[in-house]
N, C-alpha and C positions, 0 to 999 in steps of 0.2 A: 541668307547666306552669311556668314561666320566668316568678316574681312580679318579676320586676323590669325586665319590657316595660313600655313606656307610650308614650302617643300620640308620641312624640317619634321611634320608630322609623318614624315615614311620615314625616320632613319631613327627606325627602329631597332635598340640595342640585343645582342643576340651572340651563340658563338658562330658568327658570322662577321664579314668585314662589309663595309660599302666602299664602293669609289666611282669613280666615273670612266666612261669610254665614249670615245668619237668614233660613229657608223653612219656609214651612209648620209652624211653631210649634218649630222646630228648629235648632239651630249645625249650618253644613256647613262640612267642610276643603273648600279647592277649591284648586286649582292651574293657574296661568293665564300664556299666551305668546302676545304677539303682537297685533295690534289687526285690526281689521275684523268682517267679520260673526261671527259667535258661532258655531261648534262646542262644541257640550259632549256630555262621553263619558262614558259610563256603563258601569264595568265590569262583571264579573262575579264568581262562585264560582270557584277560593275568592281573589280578586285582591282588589286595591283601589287605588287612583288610579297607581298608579305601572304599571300593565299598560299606559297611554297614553304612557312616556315615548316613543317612537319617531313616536309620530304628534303630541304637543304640538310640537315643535319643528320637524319637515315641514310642518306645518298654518301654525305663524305665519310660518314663511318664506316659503309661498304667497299671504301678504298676508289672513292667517286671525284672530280671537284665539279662541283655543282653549285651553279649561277641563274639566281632570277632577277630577271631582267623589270624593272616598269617601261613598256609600252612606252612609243611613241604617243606622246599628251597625256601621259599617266604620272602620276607619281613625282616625283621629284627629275623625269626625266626630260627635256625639251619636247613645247608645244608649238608647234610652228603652225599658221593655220589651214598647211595645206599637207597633203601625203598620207591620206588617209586610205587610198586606195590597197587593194589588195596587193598588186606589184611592187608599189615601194613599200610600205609593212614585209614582204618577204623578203622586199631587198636587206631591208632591214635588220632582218634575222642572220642573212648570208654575211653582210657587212660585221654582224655581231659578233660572227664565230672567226671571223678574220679578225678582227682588233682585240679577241681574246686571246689570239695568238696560236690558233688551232685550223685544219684546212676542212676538218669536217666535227660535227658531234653527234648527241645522242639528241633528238627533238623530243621535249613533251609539252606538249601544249591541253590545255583545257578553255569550254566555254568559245572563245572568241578566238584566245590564245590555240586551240585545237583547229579552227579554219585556217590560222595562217600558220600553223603546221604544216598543215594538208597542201597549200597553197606553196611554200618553203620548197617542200617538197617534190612538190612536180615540177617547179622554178629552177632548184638549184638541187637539182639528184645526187651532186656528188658531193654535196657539205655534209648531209644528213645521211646518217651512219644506219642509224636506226627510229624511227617512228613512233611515240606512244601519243595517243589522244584519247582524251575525257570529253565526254560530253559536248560533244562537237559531231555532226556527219560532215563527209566528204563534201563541200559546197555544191559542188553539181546534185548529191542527190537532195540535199538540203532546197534546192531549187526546185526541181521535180517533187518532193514531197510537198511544197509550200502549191502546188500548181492541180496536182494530182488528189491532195488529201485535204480538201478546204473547212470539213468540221475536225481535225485532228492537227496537222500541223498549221495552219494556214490560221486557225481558232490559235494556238498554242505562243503563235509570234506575235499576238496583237499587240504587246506593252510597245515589241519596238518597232514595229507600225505608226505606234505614237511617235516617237522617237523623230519620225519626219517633219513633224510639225515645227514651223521657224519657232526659235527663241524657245524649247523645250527645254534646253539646257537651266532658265531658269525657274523652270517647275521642279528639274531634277534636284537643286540645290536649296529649294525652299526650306524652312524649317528646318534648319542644317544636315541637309540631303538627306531627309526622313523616306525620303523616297526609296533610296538605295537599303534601306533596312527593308522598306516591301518587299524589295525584288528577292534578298537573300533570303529573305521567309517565303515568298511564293514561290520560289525555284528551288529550296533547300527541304533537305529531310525532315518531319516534325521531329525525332528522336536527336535530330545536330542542333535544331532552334531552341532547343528549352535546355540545351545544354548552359554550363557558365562562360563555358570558352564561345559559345557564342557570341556571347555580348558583348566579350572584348571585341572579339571580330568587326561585328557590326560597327560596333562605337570607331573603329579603326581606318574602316573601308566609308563611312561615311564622311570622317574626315576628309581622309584622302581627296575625294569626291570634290570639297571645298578649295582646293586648291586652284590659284584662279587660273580658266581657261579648261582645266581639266573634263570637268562636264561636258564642255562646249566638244572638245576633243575626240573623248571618249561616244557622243554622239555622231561625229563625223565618219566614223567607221560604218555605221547602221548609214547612214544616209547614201552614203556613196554606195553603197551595195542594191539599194533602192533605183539611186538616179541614172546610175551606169546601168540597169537593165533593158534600155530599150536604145543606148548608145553605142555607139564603134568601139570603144573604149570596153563595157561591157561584152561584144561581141568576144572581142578580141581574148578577153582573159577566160573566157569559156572554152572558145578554141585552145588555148594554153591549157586550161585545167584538166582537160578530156588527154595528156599526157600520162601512161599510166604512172603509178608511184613504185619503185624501183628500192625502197630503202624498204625492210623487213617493219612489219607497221602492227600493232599491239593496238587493239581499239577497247578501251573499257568504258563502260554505260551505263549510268544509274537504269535501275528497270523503273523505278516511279518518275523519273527524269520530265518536268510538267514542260520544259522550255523547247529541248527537242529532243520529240518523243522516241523512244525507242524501232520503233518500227521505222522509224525516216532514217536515223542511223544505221539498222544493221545490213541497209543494202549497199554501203558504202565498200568494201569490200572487192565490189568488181573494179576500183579503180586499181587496185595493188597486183600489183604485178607479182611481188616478192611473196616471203614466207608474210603470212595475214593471221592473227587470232582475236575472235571478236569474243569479249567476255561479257556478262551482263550479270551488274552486283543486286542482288533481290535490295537490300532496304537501305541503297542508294539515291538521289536524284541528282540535281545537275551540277552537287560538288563534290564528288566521292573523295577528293584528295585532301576533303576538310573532314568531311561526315563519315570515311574511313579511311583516317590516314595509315594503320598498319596494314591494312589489306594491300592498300596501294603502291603502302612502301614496300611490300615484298612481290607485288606484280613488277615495280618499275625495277627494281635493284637485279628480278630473275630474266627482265628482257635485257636490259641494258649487260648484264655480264655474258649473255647471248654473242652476245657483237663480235 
């Protein structure tokens, strides 16, 4: 691990601002372009704010303001070493779109960022305007696929299976989070990996990664999804999630997508109440919003002006 990371390696210059905001009893970094209605994105594993820069600047050019946020224990934003649970991460998002000074927005979440979308959503119906998710199913069936499909999805989750192992966090940051460059090559397109802007990426998200506690953090999310499956706590947020989704919801899906597969996603669907289009990009996998950023920007800029 590389002790001489610190929050300073996400503020990342750009025509974007950074500052800070207090949610949910929490400092978030957030990163903001552009004025009008509110987009806020929500990355994913192992990213953090800067996975949006191709869409923060499409978004406010569309006449957007668009904000990505880092994750609680991400990035430059407060690690505390508890709240990794699914309800306060949504609360999170709800708290977020209140301290932006907004009473509802447009949801995009991707990867991890797309669960607690999905999660946001069935929590707090009337924040979220509208709904877009990458690479992400609807948690419930994500659960049922992990249960149901054991050489397909169940084979697919194994990395973060690991993930529950104590003190994984310092496997993840060994060799200065050489790890987190596997994940983005074994989850990412080969035609995005041998690109140049990959490298930056990589070099950028691995940093990130090095920030202390972040790993540790950033693992706590996978675990608690793990430990709460056979808890009241677990019971309880399944019962909640089985609420259907009520905000008109845009689902798009890498078709090569290794992490979760296609087929475990597209049955997500029955939980949307609302207007639902499920798209699937042929030579996508689990980051389309990197490995096709104009595709995507003109998916999200044609839902979002929907609204």
């Amino acid at each position: 691990m590389n002790l001489s990371v610190d929050d300073s390696s996400v503020m990342i210059d750009g025509p974007w601002s950074h500052r800070f905001v207090s949610a949910n009893g929490n400092r978030f970094h957030v990163v903001e372009a552009g004025t009008g209605p509110l987009v806020l994105l929500l990355h994913g594993f192992p990213e953090f704010w800067y996975a949006w820069h191709n869409q923060l600047t499409a978004l406010a050019d569309a006449g957007f303001r668009a904000v990505a946020v880092d994750l609680r224990g991400y990035g430059a934003s407060d690690k505390p070493p508890r709240g990794y649970d699914g309800y306060t991460m949504a609360g999170d998002v709800a708290g977020l779109i209140r301290a932006l000074g907004e009473r509802s927005a447009i949801l995009v979440g991707a990867g991890y960022g797309g669960m607690i979308g999905w999660a946001t959503a069935a929590f707090h119906p009337k924040m979220v305007r509208r709904l877009v998710v990458l690479g992400a199913a609807h948690p419930l069936r994500l659960r049922a696929g992990l249960v149901t499909d054991p050489r397909g999805q169940l084979a697919a989750a194994g990395p973060v299976l690991r993930f529950q192992v104590p003190r994984f966090e310092h496997v993840l940051t060994r060799r200065n989070a050489a790890l987190v460059g596997d994940y983005l090559r074994r989850w990412g397109a080969p035609d995005w990996t041998a690109r140049e802007s990959y490298r930056e990426y990589e070099a950028v998200c691995r940093s990130a990664m090095q920030i202390p506690q972040a790993a540790f953090c950033a693992l706590e999310t996978y675990r608690w999804a793990v430990r709460s499956a056979l808890k009241l706590q677990g019971y309880r947020f399944v019962k909640l999630l089985q609420q259907p989704i009520t905000a008109p919801t845009l689902q798009l899906h890498g078709a090569m997508d290794p992490a979760v597969l296609p087929r475990t996603a597209q049955g997500s669907g029955r939980y949307v109440l609302a207007e639902y289009e499920w798209r699937l990009l042929p030579n996508a996998a689990h980051f389309p919003h990197l490995e096709q950023p104009d595709l995507v920007n003109g998916e999200l800029i044609r839902w979002a002006k929907a609204a």
